[in-house]
Every structure is written in C-alpha cells, then in structure tokens.
C-alpha positions in Angstrom: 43.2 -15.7 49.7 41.6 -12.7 48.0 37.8 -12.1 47.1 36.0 -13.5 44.4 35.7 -11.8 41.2 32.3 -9.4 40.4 29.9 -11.5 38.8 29.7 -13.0 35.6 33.8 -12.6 35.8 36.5 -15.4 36.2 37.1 -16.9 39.7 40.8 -16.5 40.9 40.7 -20.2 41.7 40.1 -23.0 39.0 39.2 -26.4 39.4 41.2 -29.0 37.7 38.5 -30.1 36.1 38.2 -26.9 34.5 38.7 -26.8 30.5 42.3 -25.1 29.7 41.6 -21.8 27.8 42.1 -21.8 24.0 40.4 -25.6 23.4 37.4 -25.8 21.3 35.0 -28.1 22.5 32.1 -29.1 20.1 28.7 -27.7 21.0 26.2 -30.1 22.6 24.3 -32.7 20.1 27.1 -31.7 17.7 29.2 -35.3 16.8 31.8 -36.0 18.7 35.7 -36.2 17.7 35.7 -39.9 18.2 33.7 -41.0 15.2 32.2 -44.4 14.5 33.4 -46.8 11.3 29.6 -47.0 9.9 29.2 -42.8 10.2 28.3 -41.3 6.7 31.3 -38.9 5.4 30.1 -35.2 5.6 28.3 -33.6 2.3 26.7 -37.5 1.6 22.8 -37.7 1.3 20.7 -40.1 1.9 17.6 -40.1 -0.1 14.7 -40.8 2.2 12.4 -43.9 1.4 8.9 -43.1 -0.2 5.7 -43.4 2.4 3.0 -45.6 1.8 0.3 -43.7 0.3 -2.9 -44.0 2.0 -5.7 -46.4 0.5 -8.0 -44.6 -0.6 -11.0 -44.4 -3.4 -10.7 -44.8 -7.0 -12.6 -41.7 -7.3 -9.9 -39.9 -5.2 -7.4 -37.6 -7.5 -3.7 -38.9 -6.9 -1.3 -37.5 -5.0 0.3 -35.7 -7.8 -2.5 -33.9 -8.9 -2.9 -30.1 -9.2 -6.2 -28.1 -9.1 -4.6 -25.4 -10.1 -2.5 -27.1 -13.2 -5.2 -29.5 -13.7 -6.1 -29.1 -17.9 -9.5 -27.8 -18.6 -13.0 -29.7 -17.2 -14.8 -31.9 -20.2 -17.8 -30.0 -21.6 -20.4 -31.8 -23.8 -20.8 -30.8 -27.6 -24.4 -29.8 -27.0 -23.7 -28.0 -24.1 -24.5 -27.9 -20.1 -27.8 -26.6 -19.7 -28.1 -23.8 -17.0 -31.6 -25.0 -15.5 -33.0 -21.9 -12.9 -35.4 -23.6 -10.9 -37.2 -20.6 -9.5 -40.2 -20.5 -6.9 -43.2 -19.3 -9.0 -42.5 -22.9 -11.0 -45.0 -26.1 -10.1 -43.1 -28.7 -8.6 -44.7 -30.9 -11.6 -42.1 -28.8 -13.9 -39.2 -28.5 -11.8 -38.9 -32.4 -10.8 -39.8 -33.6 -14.3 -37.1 -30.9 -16.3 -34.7 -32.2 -13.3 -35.8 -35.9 -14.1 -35.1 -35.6 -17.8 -31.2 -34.4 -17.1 -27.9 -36.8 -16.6 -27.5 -37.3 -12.8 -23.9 -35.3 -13.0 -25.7 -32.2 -14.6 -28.4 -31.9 -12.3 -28.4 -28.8 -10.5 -28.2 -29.6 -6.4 -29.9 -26.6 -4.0 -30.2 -26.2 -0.8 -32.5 -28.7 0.9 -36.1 -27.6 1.4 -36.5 -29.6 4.9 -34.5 -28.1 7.9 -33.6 -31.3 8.8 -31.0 -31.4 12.2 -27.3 -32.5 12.0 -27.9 -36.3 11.8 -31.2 -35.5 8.9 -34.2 -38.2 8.9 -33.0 -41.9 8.4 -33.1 -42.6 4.5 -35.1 -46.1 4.4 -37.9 -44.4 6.0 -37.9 -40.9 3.6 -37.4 -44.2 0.8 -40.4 -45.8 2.2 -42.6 -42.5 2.6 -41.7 -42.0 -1.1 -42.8 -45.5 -2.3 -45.7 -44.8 -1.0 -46.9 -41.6 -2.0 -45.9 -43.0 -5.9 -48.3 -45.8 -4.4 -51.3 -44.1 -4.3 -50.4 -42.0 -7.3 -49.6 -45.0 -9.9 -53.1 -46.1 -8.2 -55.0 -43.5 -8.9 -54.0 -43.7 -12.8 -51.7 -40.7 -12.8 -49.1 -41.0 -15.4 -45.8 -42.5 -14.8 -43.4 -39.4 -15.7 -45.8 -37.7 -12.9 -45.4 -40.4 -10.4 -41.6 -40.1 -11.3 -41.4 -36.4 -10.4 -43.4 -36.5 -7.3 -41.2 -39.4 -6.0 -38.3 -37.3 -6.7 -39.8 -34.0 -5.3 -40.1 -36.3 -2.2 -37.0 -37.2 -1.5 -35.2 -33.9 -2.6 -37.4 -32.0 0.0 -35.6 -34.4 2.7 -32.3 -33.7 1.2 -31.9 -37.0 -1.0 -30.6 -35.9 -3.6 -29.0 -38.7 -5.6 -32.1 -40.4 -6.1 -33.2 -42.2 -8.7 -37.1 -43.5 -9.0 -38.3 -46.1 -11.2 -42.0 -46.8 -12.2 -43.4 -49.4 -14.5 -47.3 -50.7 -14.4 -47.0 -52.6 -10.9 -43.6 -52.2 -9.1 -42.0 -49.1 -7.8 -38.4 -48.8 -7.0 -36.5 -45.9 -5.9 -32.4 -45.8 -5.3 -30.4 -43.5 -3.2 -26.7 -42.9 -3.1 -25.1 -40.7 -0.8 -21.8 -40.3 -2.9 -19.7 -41.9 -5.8 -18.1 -44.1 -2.9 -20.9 -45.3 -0.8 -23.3 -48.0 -1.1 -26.5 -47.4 -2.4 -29.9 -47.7 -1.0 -32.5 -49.2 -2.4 -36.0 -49.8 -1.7 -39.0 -50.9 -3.7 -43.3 -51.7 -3.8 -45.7 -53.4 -5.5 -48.8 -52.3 -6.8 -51.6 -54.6 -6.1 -54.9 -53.2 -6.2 -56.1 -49.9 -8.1 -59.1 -47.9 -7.6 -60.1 -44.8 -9.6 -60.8 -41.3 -6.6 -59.2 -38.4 -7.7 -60.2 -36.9 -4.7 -57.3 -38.9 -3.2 -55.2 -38.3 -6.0 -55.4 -34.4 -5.0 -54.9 -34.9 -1.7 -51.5 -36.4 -2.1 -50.9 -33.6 -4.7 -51.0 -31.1 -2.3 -48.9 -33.3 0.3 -46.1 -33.1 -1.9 -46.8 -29.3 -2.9 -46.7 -28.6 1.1 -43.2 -31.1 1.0 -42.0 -28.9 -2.0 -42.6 -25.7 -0.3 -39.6 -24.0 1.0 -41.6 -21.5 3.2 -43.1 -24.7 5.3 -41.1 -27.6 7.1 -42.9 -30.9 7.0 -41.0 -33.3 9.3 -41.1 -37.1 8.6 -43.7 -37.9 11.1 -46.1 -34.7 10.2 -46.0 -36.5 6.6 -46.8 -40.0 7.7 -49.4 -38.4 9.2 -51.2 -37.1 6.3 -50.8 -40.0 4.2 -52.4 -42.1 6.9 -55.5 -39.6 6.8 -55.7 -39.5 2.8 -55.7 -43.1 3.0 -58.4 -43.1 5.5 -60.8 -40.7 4.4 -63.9 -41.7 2.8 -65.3 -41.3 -1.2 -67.4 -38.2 -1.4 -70.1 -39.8 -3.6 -71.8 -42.7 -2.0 -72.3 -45.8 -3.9 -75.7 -44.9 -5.0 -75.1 -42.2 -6.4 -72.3 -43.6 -8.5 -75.1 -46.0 -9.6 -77.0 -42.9 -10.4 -74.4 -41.1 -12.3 -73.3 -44.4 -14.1 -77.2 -44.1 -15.6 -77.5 -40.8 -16.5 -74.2 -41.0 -18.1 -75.7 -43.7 -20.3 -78.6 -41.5 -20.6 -77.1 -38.7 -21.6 -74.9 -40.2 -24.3 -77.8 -41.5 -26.0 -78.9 -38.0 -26.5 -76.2 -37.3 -28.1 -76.4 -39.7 -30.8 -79.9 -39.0 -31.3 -82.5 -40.8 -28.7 -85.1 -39.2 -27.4 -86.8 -39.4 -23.7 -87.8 -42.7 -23.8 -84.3 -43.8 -25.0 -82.6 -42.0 -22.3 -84.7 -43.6 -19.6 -84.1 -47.1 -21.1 -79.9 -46.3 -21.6 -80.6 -45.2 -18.1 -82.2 -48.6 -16.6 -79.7 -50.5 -18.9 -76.3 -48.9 -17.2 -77.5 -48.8 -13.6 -78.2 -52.5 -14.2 -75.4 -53.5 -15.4 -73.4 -51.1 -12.7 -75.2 -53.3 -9.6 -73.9 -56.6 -11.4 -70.6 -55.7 -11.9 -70.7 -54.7 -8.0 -72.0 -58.2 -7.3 -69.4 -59.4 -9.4 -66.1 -57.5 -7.9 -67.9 -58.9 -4.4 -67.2 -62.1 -5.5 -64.2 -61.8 -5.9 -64.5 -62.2 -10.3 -61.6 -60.6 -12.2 -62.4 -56.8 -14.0 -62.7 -58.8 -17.3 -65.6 -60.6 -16.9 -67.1 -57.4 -14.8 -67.0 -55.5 -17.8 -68.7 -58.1 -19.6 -71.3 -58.5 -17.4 -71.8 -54.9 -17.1 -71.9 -54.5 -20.8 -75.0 -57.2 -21.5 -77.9 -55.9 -19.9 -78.1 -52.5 -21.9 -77.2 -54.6 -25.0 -80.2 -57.0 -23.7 -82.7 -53.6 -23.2 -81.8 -52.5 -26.5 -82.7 -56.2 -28.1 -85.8 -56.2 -25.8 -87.4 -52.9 -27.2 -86.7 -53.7 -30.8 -88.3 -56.9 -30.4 -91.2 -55.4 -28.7 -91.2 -53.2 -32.1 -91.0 -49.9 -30.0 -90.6 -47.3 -31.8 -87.2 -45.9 -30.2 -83.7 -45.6 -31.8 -82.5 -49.3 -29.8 -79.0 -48.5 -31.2 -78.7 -45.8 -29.1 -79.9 -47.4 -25.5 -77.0 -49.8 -26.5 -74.4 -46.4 -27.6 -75.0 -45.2 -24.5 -74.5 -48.4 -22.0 -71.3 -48.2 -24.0 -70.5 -44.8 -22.9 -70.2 -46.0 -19.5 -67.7 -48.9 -19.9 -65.1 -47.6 -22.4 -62.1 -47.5 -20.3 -61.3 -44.0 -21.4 -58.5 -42.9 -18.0 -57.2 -45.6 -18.8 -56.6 -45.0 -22.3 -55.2 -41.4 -22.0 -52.7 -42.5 -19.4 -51.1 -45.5 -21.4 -50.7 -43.2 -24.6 -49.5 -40.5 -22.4 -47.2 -43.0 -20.9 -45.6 -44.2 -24.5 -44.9 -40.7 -25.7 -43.2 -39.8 -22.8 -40.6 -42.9 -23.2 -42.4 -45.4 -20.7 -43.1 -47.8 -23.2 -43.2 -50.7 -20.7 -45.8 -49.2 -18.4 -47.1 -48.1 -21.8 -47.8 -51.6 -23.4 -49.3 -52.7 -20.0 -52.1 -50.0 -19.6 -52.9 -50.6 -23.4 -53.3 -54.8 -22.8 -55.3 -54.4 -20.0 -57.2 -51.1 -22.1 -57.7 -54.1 -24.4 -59.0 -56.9 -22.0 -61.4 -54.4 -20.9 -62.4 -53.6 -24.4 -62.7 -57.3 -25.2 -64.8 -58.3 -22.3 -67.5 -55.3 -23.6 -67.5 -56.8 -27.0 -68.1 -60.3 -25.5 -70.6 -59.2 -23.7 -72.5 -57.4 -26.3 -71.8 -59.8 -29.0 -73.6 -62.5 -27.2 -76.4 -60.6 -26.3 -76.2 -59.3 -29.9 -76.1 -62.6 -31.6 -79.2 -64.1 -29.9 -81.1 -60.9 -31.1 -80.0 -61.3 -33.9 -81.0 -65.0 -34.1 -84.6 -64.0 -32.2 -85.6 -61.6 -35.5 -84.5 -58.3 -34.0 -83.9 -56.2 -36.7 -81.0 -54.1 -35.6 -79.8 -51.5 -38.6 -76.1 -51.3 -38.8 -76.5 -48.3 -41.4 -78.6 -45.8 -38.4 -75.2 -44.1 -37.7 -75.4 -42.2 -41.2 -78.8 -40.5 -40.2 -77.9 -39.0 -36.9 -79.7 -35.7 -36.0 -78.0 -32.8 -35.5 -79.2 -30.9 -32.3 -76.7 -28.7 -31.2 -78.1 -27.4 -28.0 -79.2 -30.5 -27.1 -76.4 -32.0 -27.6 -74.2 -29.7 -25.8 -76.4 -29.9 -23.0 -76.5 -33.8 -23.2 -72.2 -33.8 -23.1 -72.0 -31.3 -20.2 -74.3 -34.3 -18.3 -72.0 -36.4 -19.3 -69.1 -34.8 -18.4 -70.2 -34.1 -14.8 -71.4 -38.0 -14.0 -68.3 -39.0 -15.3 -66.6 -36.7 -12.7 -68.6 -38.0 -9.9 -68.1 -41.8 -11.1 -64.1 -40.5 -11.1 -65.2 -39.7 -7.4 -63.8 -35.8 -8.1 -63.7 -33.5 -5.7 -66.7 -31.1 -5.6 -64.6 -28.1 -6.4 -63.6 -29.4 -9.4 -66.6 -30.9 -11.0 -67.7 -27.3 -12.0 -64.7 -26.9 -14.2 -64.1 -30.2 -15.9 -68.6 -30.1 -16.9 -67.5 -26.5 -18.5 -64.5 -28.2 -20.2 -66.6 -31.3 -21.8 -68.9 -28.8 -23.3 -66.3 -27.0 -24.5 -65.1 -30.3 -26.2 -68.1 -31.0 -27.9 -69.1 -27.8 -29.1 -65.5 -27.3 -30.8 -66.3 -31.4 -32.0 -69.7 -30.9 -33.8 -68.4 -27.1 -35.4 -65.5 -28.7 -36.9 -67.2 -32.1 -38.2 -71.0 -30.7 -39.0 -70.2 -27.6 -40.4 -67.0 -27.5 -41.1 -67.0 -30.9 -42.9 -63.8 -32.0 -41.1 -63.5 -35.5 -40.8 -64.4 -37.3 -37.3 -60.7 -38.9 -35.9 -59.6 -34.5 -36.8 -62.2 -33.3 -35.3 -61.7 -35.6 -32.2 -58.1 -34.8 -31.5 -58.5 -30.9 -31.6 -61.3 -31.4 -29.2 -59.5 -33.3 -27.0 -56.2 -31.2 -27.7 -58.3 -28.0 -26.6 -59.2 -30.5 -23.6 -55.4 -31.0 -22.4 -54.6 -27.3 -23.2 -57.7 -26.4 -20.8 -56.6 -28.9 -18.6 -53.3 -28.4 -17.7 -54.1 -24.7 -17.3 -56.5 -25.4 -14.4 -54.2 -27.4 -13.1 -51.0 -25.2 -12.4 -54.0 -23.0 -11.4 -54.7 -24.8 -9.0 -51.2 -26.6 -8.6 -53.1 -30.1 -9.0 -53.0 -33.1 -10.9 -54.1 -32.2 -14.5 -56.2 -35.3 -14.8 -59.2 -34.6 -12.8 -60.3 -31.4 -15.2 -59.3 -33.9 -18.6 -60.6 -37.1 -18.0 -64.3 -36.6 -17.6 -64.2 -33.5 -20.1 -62.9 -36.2 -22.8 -66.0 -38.6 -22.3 -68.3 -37.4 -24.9 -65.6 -37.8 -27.5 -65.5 -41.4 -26.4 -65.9 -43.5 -29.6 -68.8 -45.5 -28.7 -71.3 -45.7 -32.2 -68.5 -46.9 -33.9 -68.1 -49.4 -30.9 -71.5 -50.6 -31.2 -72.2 -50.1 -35.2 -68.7 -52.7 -35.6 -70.0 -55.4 -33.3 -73.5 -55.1 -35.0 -72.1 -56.0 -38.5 -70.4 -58.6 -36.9 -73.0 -60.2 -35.1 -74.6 -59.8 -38.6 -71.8 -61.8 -40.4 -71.0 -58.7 -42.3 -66.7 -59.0 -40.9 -65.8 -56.8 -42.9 -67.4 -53.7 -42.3 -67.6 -54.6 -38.3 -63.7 -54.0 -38.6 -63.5 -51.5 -40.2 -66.3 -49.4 -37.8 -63.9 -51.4 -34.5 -60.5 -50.0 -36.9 -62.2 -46.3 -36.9 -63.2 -46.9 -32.9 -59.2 -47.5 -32.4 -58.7 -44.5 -34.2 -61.0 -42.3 -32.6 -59.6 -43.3 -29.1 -56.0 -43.0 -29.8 -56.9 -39.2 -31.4 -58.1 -38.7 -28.1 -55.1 -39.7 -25.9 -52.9 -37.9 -28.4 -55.1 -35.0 -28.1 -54.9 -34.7 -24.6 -51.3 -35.6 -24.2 -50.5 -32.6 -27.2 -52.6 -30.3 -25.4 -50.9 -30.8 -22.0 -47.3 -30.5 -23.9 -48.4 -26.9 -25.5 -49.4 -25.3 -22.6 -45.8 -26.4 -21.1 -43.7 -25.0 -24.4 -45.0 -22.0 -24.1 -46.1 -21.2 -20.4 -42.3 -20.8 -19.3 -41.8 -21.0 -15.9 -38.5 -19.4 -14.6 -35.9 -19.9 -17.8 -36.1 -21.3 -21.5 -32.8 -23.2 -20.2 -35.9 -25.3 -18.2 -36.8 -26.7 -21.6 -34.1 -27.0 -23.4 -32.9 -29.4 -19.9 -35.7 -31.3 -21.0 -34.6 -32.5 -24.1 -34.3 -36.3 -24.9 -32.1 -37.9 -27.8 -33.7 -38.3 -31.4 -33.2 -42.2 -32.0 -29.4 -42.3 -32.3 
C-alpha cells in the first residue's frame, strides 16, 4: 500500500461512498432534483402582499408622499409677515405684535428659561400665569396688556402654543404641545379689585426679569416673588389717602374758580365723604352705594354755605367733591379695551363706569333737591363766568395730579413724573380753549392725547406699565362742572338743559379715553422697535 498523496491532492484510496467523478451535484440550499407537485415553475413571480400601514395621525403625510416632489407651500395673498423680535424691544411690543398674528405664523425662538430635559410641569407655569394676569386685570391694566404678559409668561417657560383669554372677570389660558396632543387648559376668576399701582409695577418688572434672556428665573424663584408682591404693604397709609382725597377736592375747586375758603370747604367735604365710604366698604355695602354716600356730604357743604349766604362760589365746593369720585382709570381702561377689539371686557368696565357714575348723581341729586326745596339758590348759569388764572390754575392741576397718584397708591419714583405730566395737560388744555378759542371736548382730547404720548414714553423708559404716569396726569381734565352744572338743572326741573351739560360730561370723558388710548398708539407707530415688519404683524382685518 503506497503513501498518501501531498496535501490538498487525491487519496489513492476512495471510499464507496465517495461521489463518481464527472456528476454534478447541486450546491447546498440550491432545490433538489426531486421536486414537489405544489413548487412554482422557474421564471414565475409572486407579487408580495401589501403591509399594514401603521396607524398613525391625521396630521401625518402618507406614505406616498415626497418632500422633495411635494408642489409648492400655500402662501397667503397679503403675505407672511417676517416679524424680528430683537432685544432692545419691550416685552409689552413683542408679546402683543406676537399676539395679534395667526398661531401658524408666529415666529417660535429659542426658549428664554434653561429649563432641564424634562422642563417645568405645564399646569403649574399655567397656574403661575393666571395669576400674574390676576393681579394685572386687578390692578385695572388693560386687557391686550394682560394678554401679552400672560403670554410673555409662558413663552419664557418654553410654552409656546399658548393661547390666553381675558374678559372683565375670568381668565383662561390654553396650551398645546402639538397638532396631535391634548390640550391644557386652565382658568381664574377675578373676584375682588383694588386700585395700587405700586403692585402693578412690581409684577411688571417680574415678567421683564421672566422675559429676560440674560437671567434664568426658575418656577419656584417666581412663585416667590409673587408671594412677596402680594404681601407687601401700600406705601401711603390710609390717612394720608384721606388727605390726598381732600386736597384733591381742594385743588379742583381752584381750578374752576374758588378761592381759600372754597378750597378748605371742597377739602372738609371729600375727606368726609372718603371716611364714610370706608365705613361703608367695612360693612360689607356694594361700591354703588359707596359712591353715593361719598358723593353727598360735599354736595351737603356746598347747600350748607349757600344757605348760610356765604359769600363763596358753593358750585365749586360741590365741582371739586366731584373730582374725587369720577371713576376716571376706569374709564380710560374700558375705552382702551373697545378699540383694541375687547368689546366684551369693554361693555363691562363701561356698565360698571356707569353704576359708579349713577350712584354720584343719586347722591348729589338728593342732597341737591332738598336744597333746592330749603331756598338755596344754587345758579346753574356760574360755569359761563369762570376766571381765568393761569398760574393758579396750573399750580392747582399739578396738586391734583400728584393726590391723585398717591390715592392710585403710586410708587414714589413715579409720582414726580405723572405731577409734571398733569400740568402739562392743563397748560396745553387752557392755551388751546382760552386763547385759542378751540372748543372744550378738542381741547380735552389733545390734552389727554399729549398725556398717552408722554406716557407711554416714560414707560418703555422705564420698561413699566404705562398707566401709572397717565391716569393721575388725566384728572384735571376730568369733566366734573359739566357733572355738577347737569344735575343742578335737573334738580331745578330744567331736564333739558341738565342733559345736555350730563351729554357734554359723556363727551368730555370719552375725549379723554380716546386721547389717551391715541397718544399711546402714536408713540408705538413711530417709535419702531427692531423691524417695520413688527407693525405691519400687527395688523387686524377692516370689517370684512
């Protein structure tokens, strides 16, 4: 038996199992020779059967779709606006150009807040939200405003589809993290209302400091602050609100021509009245009949002196205990609110503008009426022979302006500005109706315009609310002769002509909300902050 072949070479023995050489044998896996009746002949496919497409959204594209083949996106015929939201812009601007715009257009940065991986849980940035727009509704600020610092709010959290709602006493605010989730919602009641603008600034600059992208305010650090602005104290205490409430009285009388002795005897009259509206909100009594209260013992002062056959101007103790009732904040913010499109929360500052003006003209009619009855002899014609004493006067609506501001429990810094800006109103008043020969309701609303204009300047200034430095500078244009001189003619039978001095009262006071509101709107068309695209974002439809 020989030696095995070299490697890889043939063996000189075979096995007989061993496959005869020239016999193909099929590869493994290949099919076999032997071939079942049920095998499909060669060349045949089979076309597969469709999978099950996934479920998914309706918002999902289908399966067929192509970015890249996809026909062109939908553009609107006006336009989308390219809004550049820079830096040096308030957040007042930014949130209320962003407000104004379709949800789908609105532009969607970065968030402010370096919120971790999770981010803060969404009911409790809603309910932080609510009630910051809580204290601002509150504190009369506007509804648009309230709008854009609820939305500044949650946007600094990185909320971004969020939409806030604000009428005259609920709040609401939605939030929907994408077209497929569920949305969010959250809402509050406002109960109670109290007039401190120092709060009101405070909460300003909270959501200046949330808007900030240089500064991270977590959820807790801002629950803090609110607590502490709801907490802190009114600068002015309440007797010196009594105070102010009196030389406010006092110092409109001046201005319709009373002398010393009138101003004291406005003065006695308001502060009166002041400490039983306080003993009237203690027990528990709604603001109507407050303001009723408040508005008889001025009225009764005024009655008291004529009787007595003092030789003092009585109509103007009365003017001047009007001065301090006329519900002129809230006014401003319910005209404000209807030209900005809020014509709900519109109507209901203007009714309860209107209770509060009715329960002054009840009070003052009755007092009225017995004098009347008693042999006072009150002239409803002593508004045509008003003195004109321009320094004294200015002088007189500076006072005024700077008790209103403390009454408006302003902050000290600001009190300053907003005396400077009633002046300013009232010398720009009396040049364009004395001299100029301009009639009064013209006269009124490019004072107050100038007002706004001046106002809202401060503000982004300052980057504050604009109503602090507008709402006590618009008090000496307050319509309150024409207030009193109408109810006189009527408590003197003479209907008539007591509506038409009430119709020229309505007029004067919707000159000044206008005014204001036109002012504020000026100094935001032309004072451009970042792009014109910002304005034209703003835009609203015409009616149709």
């Amino acid at each position: 038996m020989g030696a095995p072949a070299a490697v890889g070479g043939e063996s000189s023995t075979t096995s007989e199992f061993a496959i005869p050489e020239g016999l193909d044998v099929p590869a493994a896996g290949a099919d076999s020779e032997a071939t079942s009746e049920f095998a499909l002949p060669e060349g045949l496919q089979v076309p597969q059967p469709p999978t099950a497409e996934p479920d998914g959204s309706a918002f999902s594209p289908p399966s067929t779709y192509s970015a890249r083949s996809a026909p062109a996106a939908f553009t609107p015929p006006s336009g989308i606006p390219a809004v550049r939201l820079t830096k040096e812009a308030p957040w007042q601007d930014r949130m209320r150009a962003m407000l104004r715009m379709p949800v789908t257009e609105r532009p969607a940065p970065e968030p402010v807040q370096k919120i971790g991986e999770s981010g803060p849980a969404v009911p409790r940035v809603l309910d932080l939200t609510l009630r910051i727009g809580e204290l601002l509704l509150a504190g009369g600020e506007g509804a648009e405003d309230v709008e854009a610092a609820m939305f500044a709010v949650c946007r600094s959290y990185g909320l971004d589809r969020c939409e806030p709602n604000v009428t005259f006493t609920l709040l609401s605010i939605s939030y929907q993290p994408s077209l497929v989730d569920d949305p969010v919602s959250a809402s509050r009641t406002v109960r109670r209302r109290g007039t401190d603008y120092t709060r009101l600034q405070a909460v300003f600059r909270l959501v200046d400091d949330l808007t900030d992208p240089e500064t991270s305010i977590s959820l807790e650090d801002a629950y803090r602050r609110l607590a502490e602005i709801r907490r802190n104290r009114h600068p002015y205490p309440g007797w010196a609100l009594t105070g102010a409430s009196g030389l406010l009285a006092g110092a409109a009388s001046m201005l319709v021509g009373g002398d010393p002795i009138v101003f004291v005897a406005a003065a006695l009259g308001a502060m009166l009245g002041d400490r039983l509206a306080w003993l009237c909100a203690g027990r528990g009594l709604p603001e109507f009949y407050q303001f009723l209260v408040a508005a008889m013992p001025p009225a009764a002062i005024g009655v008291a002196l004529t009787l007595a056959h003092v030789p003092v101007a009585a109509s103007a103790v009365i003017t001047g205990g009007l001065f301090a009732l006329l519900p002129g904040r809230a006014l401003v913010a319910g005209v404000q609110d209807g030209l900005t499109g809020f014509y709900i929360t519109a109507a209901a500052r203007l009714l309860e503008v209107m209770y509060f003006f009715v329960g002054i003209v009840a009070g003052v009619l009755v007092v009225l009426y017995f004098g009347v009855k008693l042999g006072a002899e009150l002239d409803p014609n002593a508004a045509l022979h008003l003195a004109e004493r321009p320094v004294v006067q200015i002088v007189a609506s500076m006072l005024l302006s700077l008790t209103f501001a403390v009454l408006l429990q302003q902050e000290r810094s600001t009190v300053l500005w907003v005396t400077l800006n009633g002046g300013v109103a009232w010398s720009v008043y009396g040049a364009l109706h004395y001299p100029g020969g301009l009639s009064p309701v013209a006269s009124t609303a490019v004072a107050a315009g100038l007002v706004g204009l001046f106002g809202q300047l401060l503000s982004r200034y300052r980057f504050a609310s604009a109503l602090p430095y507008t709402t006590a500078a618009i008090g000496p244009l307050l319509p309150g002769s024409a207030t009193y001189f109408g109810l006189l003619s009527i408590a003197q039978n003479n209907v008539d002509k007591g509506l038409v001095s009430l119709a020229n009262a309505v007029s004067l006071a919707m000159a000044i909300a206008i005014g204001v509101n036109l002012g504020s709107e000026i100094s935001r068309l032309f004072l451009r902050f970042g792009s014109a695209g910002g304005r034209r974002a703003a835009k609203r439809t015409r009616g149709f």
